[in-house]
C-alpha positions in Angstrom: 0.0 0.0 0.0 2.8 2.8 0.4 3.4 4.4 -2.7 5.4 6.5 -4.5 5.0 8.2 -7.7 5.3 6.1 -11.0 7.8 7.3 -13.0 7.6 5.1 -16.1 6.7 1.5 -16.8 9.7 -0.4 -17.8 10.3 -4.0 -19.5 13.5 -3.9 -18.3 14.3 -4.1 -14.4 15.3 -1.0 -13.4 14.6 0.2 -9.3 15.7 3.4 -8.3 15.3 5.0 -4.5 12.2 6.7 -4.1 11.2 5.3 -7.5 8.4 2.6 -8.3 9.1 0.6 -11.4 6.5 -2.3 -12.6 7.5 -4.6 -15.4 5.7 -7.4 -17.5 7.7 -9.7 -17.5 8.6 -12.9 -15.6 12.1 -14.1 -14.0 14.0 -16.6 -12.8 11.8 -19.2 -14.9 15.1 -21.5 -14.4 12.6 -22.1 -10.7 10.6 -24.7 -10.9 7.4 -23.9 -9.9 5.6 -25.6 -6.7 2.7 -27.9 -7.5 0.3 -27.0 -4.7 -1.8 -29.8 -4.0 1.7 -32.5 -3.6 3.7 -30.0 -1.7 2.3 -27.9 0.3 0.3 -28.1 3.9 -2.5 -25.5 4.7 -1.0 -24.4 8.2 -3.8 -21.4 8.8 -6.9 -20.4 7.6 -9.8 -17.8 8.0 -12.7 -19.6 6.1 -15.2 -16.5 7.1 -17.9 -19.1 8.0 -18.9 -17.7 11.3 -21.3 -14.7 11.9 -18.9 -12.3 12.9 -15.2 -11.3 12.2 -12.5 -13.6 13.9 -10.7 -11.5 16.8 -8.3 -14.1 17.3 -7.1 -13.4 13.4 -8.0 -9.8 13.1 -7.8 -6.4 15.1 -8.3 -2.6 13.1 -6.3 0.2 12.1 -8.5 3.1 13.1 -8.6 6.7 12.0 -6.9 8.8 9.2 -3.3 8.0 9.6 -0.4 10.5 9.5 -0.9 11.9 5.8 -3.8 10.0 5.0 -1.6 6.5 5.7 1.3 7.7 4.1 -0.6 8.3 0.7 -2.6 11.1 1.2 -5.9 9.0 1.7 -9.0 10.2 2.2 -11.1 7.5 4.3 -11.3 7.4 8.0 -10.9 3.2 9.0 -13.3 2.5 11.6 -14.2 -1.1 13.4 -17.7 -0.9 12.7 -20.2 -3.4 11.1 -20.9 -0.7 8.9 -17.7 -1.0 6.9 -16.6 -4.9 7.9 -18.5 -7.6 8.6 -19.2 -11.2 7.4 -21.8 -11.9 5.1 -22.8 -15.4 3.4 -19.4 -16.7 3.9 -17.6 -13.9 3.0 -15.4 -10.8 4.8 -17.1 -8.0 3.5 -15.1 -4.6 3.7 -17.1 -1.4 2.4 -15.8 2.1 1.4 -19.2 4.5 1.9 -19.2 8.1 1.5 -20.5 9.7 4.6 -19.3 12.3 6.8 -17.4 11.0 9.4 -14.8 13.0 11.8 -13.0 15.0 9.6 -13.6 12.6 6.6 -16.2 12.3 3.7 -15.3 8.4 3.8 -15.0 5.6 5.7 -13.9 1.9 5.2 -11.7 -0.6 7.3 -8.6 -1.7 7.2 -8.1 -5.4 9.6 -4.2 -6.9 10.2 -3.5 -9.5 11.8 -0.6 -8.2 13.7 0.3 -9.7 16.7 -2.2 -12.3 15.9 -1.1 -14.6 13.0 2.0 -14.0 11.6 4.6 -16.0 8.9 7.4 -16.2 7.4 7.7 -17.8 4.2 4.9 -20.2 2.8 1.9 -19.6 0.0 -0.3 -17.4 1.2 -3.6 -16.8 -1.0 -7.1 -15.3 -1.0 -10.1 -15.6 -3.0 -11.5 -12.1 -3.5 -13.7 -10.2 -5.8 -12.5 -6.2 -6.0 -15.1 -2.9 -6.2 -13.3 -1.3 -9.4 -14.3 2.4 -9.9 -12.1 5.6 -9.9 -10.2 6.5 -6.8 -11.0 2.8 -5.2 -8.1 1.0 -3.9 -8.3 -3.0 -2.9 -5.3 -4.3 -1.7 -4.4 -7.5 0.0 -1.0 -6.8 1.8 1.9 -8.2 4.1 4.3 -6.0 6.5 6.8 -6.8 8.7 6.2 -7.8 12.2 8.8 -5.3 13.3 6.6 -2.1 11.8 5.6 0.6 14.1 7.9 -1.6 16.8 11.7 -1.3 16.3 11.4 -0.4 12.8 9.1 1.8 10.7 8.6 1.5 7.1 10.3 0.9 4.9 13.1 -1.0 7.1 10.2 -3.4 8.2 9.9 -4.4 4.6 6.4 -5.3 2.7 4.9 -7.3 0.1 2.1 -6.3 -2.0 0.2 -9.6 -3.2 -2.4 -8.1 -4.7 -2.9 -3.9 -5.2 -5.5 -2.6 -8.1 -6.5 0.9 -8.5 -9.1 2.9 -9.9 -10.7 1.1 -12.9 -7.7 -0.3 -13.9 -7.9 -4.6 -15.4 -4.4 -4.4 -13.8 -3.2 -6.3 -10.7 -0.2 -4.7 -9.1 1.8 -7.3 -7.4 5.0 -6.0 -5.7 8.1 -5.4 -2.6 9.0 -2.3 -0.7 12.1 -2.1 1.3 15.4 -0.6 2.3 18.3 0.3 0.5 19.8 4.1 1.4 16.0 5.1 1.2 13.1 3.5 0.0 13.4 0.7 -3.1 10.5 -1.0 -4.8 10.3 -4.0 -7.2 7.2 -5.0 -9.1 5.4 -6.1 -11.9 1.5 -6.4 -13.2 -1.1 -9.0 -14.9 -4.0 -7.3 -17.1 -7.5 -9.3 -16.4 -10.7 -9.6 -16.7 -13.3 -8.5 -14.5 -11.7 -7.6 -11.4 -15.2 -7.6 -10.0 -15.3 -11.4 -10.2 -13.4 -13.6 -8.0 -10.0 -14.8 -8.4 -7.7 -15.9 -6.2 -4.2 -14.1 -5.4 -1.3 -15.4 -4.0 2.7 -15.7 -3.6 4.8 -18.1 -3.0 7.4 -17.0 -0.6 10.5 -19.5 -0.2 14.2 -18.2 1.6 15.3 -17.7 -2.2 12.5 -16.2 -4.3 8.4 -14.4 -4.1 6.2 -15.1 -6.7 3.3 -13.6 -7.5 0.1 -15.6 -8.9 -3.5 -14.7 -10.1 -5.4 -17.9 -10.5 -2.3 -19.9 -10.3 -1.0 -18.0 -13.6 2.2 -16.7 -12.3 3.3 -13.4 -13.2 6.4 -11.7 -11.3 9.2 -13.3 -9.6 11.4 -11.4 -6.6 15.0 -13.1 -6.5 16.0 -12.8 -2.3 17.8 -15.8 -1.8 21.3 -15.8 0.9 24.1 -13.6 -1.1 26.4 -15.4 1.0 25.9 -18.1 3.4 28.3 -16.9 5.7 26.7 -13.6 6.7 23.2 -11.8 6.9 22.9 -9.9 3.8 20.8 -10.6 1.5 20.1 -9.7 -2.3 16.7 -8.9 -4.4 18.1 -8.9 -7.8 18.2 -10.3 -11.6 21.4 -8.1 -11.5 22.3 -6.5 -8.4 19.5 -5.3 -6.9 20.5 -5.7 -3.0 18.6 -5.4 -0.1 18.9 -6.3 3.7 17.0 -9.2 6.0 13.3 -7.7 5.4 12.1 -10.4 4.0 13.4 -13.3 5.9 11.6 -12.6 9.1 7.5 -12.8 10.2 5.2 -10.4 8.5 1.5 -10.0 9.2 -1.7 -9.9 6.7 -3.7 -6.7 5.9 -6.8 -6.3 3.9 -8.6 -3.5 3.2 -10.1 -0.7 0.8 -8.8 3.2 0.4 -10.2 5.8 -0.9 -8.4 8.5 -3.0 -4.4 8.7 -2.2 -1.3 9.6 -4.1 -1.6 6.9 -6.5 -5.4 6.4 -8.0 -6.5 9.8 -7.4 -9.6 10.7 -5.5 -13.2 9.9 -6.5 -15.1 11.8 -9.1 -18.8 11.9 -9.8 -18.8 8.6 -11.7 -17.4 6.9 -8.4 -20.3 4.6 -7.2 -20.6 3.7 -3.3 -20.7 1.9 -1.4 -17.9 0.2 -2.8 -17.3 -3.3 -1.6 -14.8 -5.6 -1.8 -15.6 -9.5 -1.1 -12.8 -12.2 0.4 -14.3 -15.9 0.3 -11.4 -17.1 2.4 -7.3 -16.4 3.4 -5.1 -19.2 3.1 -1.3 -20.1 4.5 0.4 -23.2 3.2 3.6 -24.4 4.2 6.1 -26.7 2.5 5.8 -30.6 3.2 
């Protein structure tokens, strides 16, 4: 979810400081790629079965953030039904317009920090996105060290799924630290974002991948540089980075409303705007 501005769109990798380049296409293919059902143990679950929201997964980030969460947002998360609640099997999370603090929106945002945390693993969810202009879905992971001994972007985060706007495209990408902040990323274009699919990565010591529907689509290179100390890179060339990704992370879901990087609503903007999650899952390697 923290952004920067997009610069350009490149084939080539390319990450700058401060800088946010996506790509189309898909590395380190020489990885064979996990076959789900023969290798891998579901180790965690929220199903969304039961009639209300599981407080032993999920708490709430509340309020307006310091500048609007970092991207100039304009909702106010609250812990109400009104914005999150389950419904016919389903976490429901809802951006309204409505007057609210200092706000003219509300929605929620739920994490599971200090809850249910992982490192490593495939971690997925089955979700059907609201898609109008200045709408922001996201299904996310940051470190477990944020807003503890490390603030972002030291803590490190993974993007598994991100779409903006009215956009077909699914943003799938890393944030960390390098002498300021770095980002690698790529996107899939799809059909009907408003119909489910489900999004996941694959995290392993040496690589993330990124999946829509099991059709894999971006590949993050952060295996051990050296076995003999703690760095580590993120690279196809020499892309380096530090230990963020090789420690626990927790899960965040929710919807935004306007920010840096899809604008804010106009009058074509329909609300409420919903967003639908049939399920999170966590697998681990047999």
């Amino acid at each position: 979810m923290k952004k920067f501005n997009i610069k350009s769109i490149l084939i080539s990798v390319l990450i700058i400081s401060s800088q946010i380049i996506f790509t189309n296409c898909t590395y380190a293919d020489d990885i064979a790629d996990s076959n789900k059902n023969n290798s891998l143990k579901l180790i965690w679950s929220d199903e969304f079965d039961g009639d209300t929201i599981n407080t032993n997964n999920w708490t709430y980030d509340i309020g307006k953030g310091s500048s609007g969460w970092g991207n100039n947002e304009l909702q106010y998360y609250t812990n109400r039904n009104d914005n999150s609640r389950i419904e016919n099997g389903n976490l429901i999370i809802e951006a309204k317009k409505e007057n609210f603090g200092d706000s003219q929106y509300t929605s929620a945002r739920l994490k599971s920090k200090g809850l249910q945390e992982f490192t490593y693993g495939r971690i997925e969810a089955r979700m059907k996105l609201p898609s109008d202009q200045g709408i922001w879905p996201a299904f996310w992971m940051l470190g477990s060290s944020f807003n503890g001994d490390e603030d972002w972007p030291y803590c490190g985060e993974i993007d598994i799924m991100e779409n903006v706007s009215k956009q077909k495209d699914i943003y799938g990408s890393i944030h960390w630290n390098n002498n300021g902040p770095n980002t690698f990323g790529s996107k899939l274009s799809i059909e009907n974002v408003e119909d489910y699919h489900v999004y996941a990565i694959e995290w392993t010591p040496s690589y993330i991948k990124w999946y829509v529907d099991d059709v894999l689509y971006n590949t993050a290179i952060i295996g051990p540089l050296s076995l003999n100390n703690n760095s580590y890179y993120i690279s196809n060339d020499t892309i380096k980075s530090n230990e963020a990704f090789h420690k626990p992370f927790f899960l965040l879901l929710n919807v935004a409303v306007g920010g840096n990087w899809p604008k804010s609503p106009d009058n074509t903007t329909k609300f409420p705007a919903k967003m639908y999650v049939d399920y999170v899952r966590v697998y681990e390697s047999n």
